[in-house]
N, C-alpha and C positions, 0 to 999 in steps of 0.2 A: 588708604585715605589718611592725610596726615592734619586733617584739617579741624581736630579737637586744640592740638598742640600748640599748632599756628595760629587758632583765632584767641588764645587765651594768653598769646605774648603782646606787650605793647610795642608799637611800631609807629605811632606816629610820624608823617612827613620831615623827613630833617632829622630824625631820631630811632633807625628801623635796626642800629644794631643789635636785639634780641632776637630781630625776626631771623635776621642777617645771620648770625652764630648758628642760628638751629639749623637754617638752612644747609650752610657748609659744613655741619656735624653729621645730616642726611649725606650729603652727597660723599662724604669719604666713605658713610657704610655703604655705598650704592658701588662705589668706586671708579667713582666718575672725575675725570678733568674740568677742573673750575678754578679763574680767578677771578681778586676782585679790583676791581678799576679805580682808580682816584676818585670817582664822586660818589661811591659805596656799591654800587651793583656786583652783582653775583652774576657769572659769565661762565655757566659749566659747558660744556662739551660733549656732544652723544656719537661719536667716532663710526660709520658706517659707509653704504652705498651713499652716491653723490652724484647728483645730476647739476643742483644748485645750491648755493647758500639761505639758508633758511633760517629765520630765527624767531624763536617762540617764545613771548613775554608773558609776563604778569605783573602785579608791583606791590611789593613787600609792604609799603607804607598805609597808615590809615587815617583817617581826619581825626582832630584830637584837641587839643587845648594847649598855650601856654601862661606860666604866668607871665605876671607884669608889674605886677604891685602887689605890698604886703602891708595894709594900714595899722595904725598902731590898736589896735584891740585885737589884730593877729591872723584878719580874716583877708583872703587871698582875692585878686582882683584879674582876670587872667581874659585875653583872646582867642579867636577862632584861627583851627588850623588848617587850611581848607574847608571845604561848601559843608560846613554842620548848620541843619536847620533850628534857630534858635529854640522854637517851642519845644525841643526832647530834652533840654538839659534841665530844665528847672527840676531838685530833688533827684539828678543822679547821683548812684555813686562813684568814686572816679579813686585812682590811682597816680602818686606825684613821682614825680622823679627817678633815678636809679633805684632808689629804697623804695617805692612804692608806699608811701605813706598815704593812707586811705583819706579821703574825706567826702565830704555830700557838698553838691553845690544847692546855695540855697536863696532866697531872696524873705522878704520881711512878708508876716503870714500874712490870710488873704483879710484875715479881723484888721487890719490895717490899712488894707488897701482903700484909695476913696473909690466911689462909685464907677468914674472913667476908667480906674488899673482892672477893676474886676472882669475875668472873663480872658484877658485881651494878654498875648503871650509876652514877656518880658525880654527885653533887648540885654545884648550881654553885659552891660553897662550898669545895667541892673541887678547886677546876679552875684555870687561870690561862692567861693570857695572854703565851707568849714571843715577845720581840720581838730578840734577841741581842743583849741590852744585859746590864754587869754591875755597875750597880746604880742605887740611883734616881733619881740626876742627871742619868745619861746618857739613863735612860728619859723622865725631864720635859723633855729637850729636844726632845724627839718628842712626846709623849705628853702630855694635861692627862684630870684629872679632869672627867667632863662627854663628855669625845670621845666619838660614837655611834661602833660595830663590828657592817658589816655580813661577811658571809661571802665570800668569791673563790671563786667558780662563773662555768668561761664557759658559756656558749651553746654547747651540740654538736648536730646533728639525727643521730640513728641509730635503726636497727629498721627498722620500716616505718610510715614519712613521721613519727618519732616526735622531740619534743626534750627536752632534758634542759636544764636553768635554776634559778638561783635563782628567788626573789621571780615565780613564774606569779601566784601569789596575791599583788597580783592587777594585775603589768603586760601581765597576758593581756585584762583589761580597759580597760584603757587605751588598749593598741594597738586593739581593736574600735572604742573612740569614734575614734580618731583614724580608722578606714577608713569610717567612718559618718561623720563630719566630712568630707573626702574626698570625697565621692561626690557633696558639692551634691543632696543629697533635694531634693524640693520638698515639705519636711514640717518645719514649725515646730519643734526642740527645741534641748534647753539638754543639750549631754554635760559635765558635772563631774567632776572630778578630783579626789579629794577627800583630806584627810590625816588621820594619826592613824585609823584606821579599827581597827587593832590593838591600840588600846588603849583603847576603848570608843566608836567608832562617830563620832567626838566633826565630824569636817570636815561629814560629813554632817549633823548636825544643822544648823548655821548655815549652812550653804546652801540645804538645803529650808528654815528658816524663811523667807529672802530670797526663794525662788523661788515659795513657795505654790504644786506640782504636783497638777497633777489626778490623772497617773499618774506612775510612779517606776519605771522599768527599771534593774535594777540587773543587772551583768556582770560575774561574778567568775572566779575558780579556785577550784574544790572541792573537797571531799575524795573520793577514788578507793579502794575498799577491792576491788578485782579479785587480791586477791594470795591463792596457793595456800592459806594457811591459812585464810580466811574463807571462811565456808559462803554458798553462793547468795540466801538470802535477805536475806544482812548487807552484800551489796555495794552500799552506797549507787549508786555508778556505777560504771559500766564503761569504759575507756579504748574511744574505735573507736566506740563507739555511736552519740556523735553528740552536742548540745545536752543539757545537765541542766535540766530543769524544778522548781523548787523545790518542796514541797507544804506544809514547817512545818519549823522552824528553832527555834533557842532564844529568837528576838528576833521573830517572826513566821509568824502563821498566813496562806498565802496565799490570796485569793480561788476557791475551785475554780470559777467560772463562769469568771474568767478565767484561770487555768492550760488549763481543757477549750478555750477560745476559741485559745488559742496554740500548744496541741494539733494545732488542728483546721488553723491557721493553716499547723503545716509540713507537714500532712500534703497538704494541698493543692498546695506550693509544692514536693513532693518533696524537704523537708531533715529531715535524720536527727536523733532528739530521742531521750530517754530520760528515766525520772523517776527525780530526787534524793531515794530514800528512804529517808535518814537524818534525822533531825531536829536532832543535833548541832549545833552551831556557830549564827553569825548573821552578820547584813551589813548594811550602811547600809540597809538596806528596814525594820530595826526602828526605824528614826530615821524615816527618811521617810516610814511610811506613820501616823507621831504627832505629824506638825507642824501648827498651829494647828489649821484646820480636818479637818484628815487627806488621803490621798491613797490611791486605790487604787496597788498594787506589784506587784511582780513581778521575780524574779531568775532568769538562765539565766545556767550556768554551764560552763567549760570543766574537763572532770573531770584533776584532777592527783594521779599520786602521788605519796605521801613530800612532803609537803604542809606547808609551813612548815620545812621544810628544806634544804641548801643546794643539794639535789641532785634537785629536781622532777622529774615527769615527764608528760608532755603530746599528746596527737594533733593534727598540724596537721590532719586533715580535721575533729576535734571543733571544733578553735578555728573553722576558714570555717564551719564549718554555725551557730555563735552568731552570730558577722558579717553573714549569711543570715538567718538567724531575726530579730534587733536589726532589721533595716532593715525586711523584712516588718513586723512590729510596730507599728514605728514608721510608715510608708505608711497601715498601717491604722489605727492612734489617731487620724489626723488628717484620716478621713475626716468628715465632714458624718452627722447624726447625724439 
């Protein structure tokens, strides 16, 4: 599992070269064929049996911050970088630019606030970024307009076999191709790594155009709604369950012949699955299963909560049972038909 390493690099949308580097640092010790494309995706190669073209995504990048302004008493002024729900940033601590220069984003205390601000979460507009600089020269020598800011969350494992990470969504997928990369399959696929995912799906797309897939496995981090105040029927997934099975999404209605087939696939293999029935959100499956000629897809996900925020949460047996399930899959697409 590579996915202490992964979640503790910044990667933000438009800016995943850290994820990027580690990644193709893995796959030369794996010894794996990989290149990388003009829009930054990582495009390695698992060289086997071959029935079709198959390619199995994730995507390197994570929702994050950038600046925008740098007022003169030095304190930073920054937007969202992809879907971050406002109310988790106030009082995080966050990480700037190449050099990582720490700071806490902060807003004016709550002894200030008048009666209507109290309670009521703070728009980003509202918010800033202190770096203990006191004013804006000292901050531009650290600091330029343009710098991504991603969040500081380590990697803790607690509960039961449980971890807590930044960015699960989605170097939970990542780490999967790299243990699918790893294992030498004797089963033809392409695992991509793909960028900007967060910000409209955008790696994926010029990748599946280059690769024309038959099928498209795509391995994410999901949304997890198992928490006391949502009613049983509203919990998309359940942490401990096991593999998410996608069934429709905002970018994609999945094939039920082959969801029931991959179904059928863990139940035979005895790995733990559950179905994703929320239809919220989407993932590089909306890209790929729309390129040229089209591609059947399919997305299994490892369920995470507090989900685009700094402070995820994760099952490592959920995560092995996708790991589990991806390779089954994969074995099978490439059987002889």
């Amino acid at each position: 599992m590579f996915l202490k390493e992964l979640t503790e690099l910044s990667g933000v949308a438009g800016c995943e070269y850290e994820v990027r580097d580690y990644i193709k640092s893995k796959l030369r010790e794996i010894g794996c064929e990989f290149y990388v494309d003009k829009l930054g995706n990582v495009i390695a190669h698992n060289k086997g049996r071959k029935n079709k073209t198959i390619m199995v995504a994730a995507h390197m990048d994570e929702v994050g911050l950038i600046v925008k302004h740098i007022d003169s008493d030095g304190f930073i002024k920054f937007d969202a970088v992809g879907g971050i729900d406002q109310r988790v940033l106030n009082s995080k601590a966050v990480l700037i630019g190449e050099n990582k220069i720490a700071g806490v984003i902060g807003s004016k205390a709550v002894h200030l606030m008048t009666q209507e601000e109290r309670g009521k979460s703070l728009p980003i507009d509202k918010l800033y970024i202190d770096i203990g600089s006191t004013s804006k020269e000292e901050t531009e020598k650290l600091v330029s307009v343009g710098d991504y800011v991603s969040f500081k969350s380590d990697y803790v494992e607690f509960g039961n076999n449980l971890i807590k990470a930044k960015a699960l969504d989605d170097r939970a997928g990542c780490s999967v191709i790299l243990e699918l990369l790893s294992m030498k399959l004797d089963a033809d696929f392409y695992g991509v790594f793909t960028v900007m995912e967060e910000v409209g799906l955008r790696g994926a797309v010029t990748a599946a155009y280059q690769l024309e897939p038959d099928f498209g496995l795509v391995l994410e981090g999901t949304v997890c709604a198992d928490m006391p105040e949502v009613e049983d029927h509203n919990k998309s997934t359940i942490i401990g369950k096991g593999a998410a099975l996608s069934l429709m999404d905002n970018t994609t209605v999945y094939d039920i012949d082959i969801v029931r087939n991959i179904a059928k696939i863990a139940e035979e293999k005895n790995i733990q699955y559950q179905y994703r029935t929320s239809s919220a959100g989407g993932n590089d499956a909306g890209v790929i299963h729309k390129s040229k000629e089209g591609a059947k897809v399919m997305s299994i996900s490892v369920p995470c909560r507090y989900i685009h925020s700094p402070v995820s949460v994760a099952s490592k047996d959920d995560y092995n049972n996708v790991v589990k399930l991806a390779k089954e899959i994969i074995l099978e697409s490439q059987k002889g038909e």
